[in-house]
C-alpha positions in Angstrom: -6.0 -22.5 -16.9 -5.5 -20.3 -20.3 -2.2 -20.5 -22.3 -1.4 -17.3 -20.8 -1.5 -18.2 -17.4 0.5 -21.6 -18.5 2.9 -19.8 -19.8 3.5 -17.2 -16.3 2.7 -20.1 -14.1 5.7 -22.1 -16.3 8.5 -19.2 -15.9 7.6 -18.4 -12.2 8.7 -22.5 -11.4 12.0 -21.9 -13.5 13.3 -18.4 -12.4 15.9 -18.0 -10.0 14.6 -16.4 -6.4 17.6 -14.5 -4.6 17.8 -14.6 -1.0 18.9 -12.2 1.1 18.4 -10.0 4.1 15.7 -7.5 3.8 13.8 -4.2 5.2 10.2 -3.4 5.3 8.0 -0.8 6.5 4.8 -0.5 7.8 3.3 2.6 6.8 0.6 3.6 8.9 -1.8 6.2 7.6 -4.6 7.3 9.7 -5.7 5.0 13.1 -6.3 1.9 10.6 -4.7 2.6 7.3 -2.2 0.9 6.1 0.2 1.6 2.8 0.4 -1.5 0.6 2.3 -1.9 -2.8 0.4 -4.6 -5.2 3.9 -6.3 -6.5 4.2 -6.5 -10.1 4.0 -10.2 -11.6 7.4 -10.7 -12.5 8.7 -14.3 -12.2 12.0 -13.6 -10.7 10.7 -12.1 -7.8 9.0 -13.3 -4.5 5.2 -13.5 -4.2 4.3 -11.4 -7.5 1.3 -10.1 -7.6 0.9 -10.1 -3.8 -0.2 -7.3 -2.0 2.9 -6.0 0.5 4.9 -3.7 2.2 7.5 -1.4 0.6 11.1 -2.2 1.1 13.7 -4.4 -0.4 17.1 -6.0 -0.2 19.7 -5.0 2.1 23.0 -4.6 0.2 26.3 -6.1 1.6 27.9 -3.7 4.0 24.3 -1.4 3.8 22.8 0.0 7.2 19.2 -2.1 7.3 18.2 1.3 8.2 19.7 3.3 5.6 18.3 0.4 3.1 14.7 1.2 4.2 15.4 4.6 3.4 17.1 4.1 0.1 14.3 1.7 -0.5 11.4 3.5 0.3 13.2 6.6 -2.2 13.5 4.2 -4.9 10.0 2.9 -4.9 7.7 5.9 -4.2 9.6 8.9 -3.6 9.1 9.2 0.4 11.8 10.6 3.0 10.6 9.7 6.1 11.2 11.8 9.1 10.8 9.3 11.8 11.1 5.6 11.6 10.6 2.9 14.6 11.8 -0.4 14.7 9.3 -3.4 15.1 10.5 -6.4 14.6 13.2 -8.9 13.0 12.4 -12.4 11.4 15.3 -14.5 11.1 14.8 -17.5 8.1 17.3 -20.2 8.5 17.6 -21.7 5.3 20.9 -23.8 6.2 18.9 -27.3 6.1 18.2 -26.1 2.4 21.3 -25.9 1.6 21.4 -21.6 1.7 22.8 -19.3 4.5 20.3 -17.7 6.8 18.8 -14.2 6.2 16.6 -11.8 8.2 14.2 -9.2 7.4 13.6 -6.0 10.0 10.4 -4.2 9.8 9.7 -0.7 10.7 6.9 1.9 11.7 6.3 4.8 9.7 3.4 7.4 10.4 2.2 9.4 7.1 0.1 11.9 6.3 -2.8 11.7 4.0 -1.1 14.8 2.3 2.4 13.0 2.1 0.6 9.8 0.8 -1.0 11.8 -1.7 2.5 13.5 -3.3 4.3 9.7 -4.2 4.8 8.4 -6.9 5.4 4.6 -7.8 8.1 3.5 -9.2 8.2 0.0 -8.0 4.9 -2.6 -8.1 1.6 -2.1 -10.2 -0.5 -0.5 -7.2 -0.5 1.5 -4.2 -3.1 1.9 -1.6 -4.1 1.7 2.0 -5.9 -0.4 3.8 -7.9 -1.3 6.8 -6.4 -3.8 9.0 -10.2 -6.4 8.4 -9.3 -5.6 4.8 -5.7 -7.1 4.6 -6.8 -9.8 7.1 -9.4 -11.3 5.1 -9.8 -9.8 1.8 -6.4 -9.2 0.3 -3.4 -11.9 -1.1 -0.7 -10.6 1.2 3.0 -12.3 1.0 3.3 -14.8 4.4 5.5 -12.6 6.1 4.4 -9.4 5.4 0.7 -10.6 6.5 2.3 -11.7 9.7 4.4 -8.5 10.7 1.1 -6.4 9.9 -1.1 -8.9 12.0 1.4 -8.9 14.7 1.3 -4.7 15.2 -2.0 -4.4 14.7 -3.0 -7.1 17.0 0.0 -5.6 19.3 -2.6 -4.9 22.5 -3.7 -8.5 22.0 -0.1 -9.6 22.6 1.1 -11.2 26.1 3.4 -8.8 27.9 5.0 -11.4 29.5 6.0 -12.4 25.6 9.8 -10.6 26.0 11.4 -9.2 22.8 12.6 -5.3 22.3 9.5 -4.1 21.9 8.9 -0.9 19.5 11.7 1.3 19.9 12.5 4.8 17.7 15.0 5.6 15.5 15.9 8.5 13.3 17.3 7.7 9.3 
């Protein structure tokens, strides 16, 4: 280990890392494409330099819906048209001594000609993806690697499993 990486490795174990409820999309471009952001490496925040998907916190009294959106105009400029929900984890932190917290994924279909026009504002990288690729190449944060396994292993999935399912919504 260099100095250097001493030194990042020490200030990632001391930061502070909020917890809170959160939003996420799962940008789909093309049949197997999917948008990632490559999160900067920043010591106060979850996973840095991870590969993920774009989204963010969920401020008190916000819409998790009308966070994604905010979110996804904060970090690269995109207004989605049509957004699906996926899925909800729940995290209950309470034998930690914190209050519980969730974080809702979404679907979003984009266009190679929409994916072409953003512009990053949040994270180091942007790019897509093959599912093989994010499987087993890529350092993807735990729970972002498990909502992106989960839809595109979906037709794998028992049907008997119960749960909402995919349903749309419109921003």
């Amino acid at each position: 280990m260099t100095r250097s990486t001493q030194r990042i490795s020490a200030k990632r174990s001391e930061a502070s890392l909020a917890v809170g409820d959160a939003v996420a999309a799962i940008i789909r471009i093309g049949e197997d494409g999917y948008l990632l952001q490559h999160r900067d490496n920043l010591p106060h925040i979850w996973y840095p330099g991870h590969w993920g998907c774009f989204g963010g916190a969920v401020h008190d009294g916000e819409d998790p819906l009308d966070a994604l959106v905010r979110e996804l105009h904060e970090e690269i400029e995109f207004q989605p048209t049509k957004i699906t929900y996926f899925s909800r984890f729940d995290f209950d932190l309470d034998p930690i001594g914190l209050r519980s917290y969730y974080r809702t994924y979404y679907l979003i279909t984009m266009s190679p000609e929409e994916r072409a026009a953003l512009v990053l504002h949040e994270g180091d990288a942007i790019d897509v993806f093959d599912g093989k690729t994010i499987f087993e190449e890529l350092l993807v944060t735990p729970y972002d690697a498990f909502a992106l396994f989960l839809f595109h292993h979906r037709n794998r999935l028992s049907e008997d499993a119960g749960g909402e399912g995919i349903k749309e919504t419109t921003p």
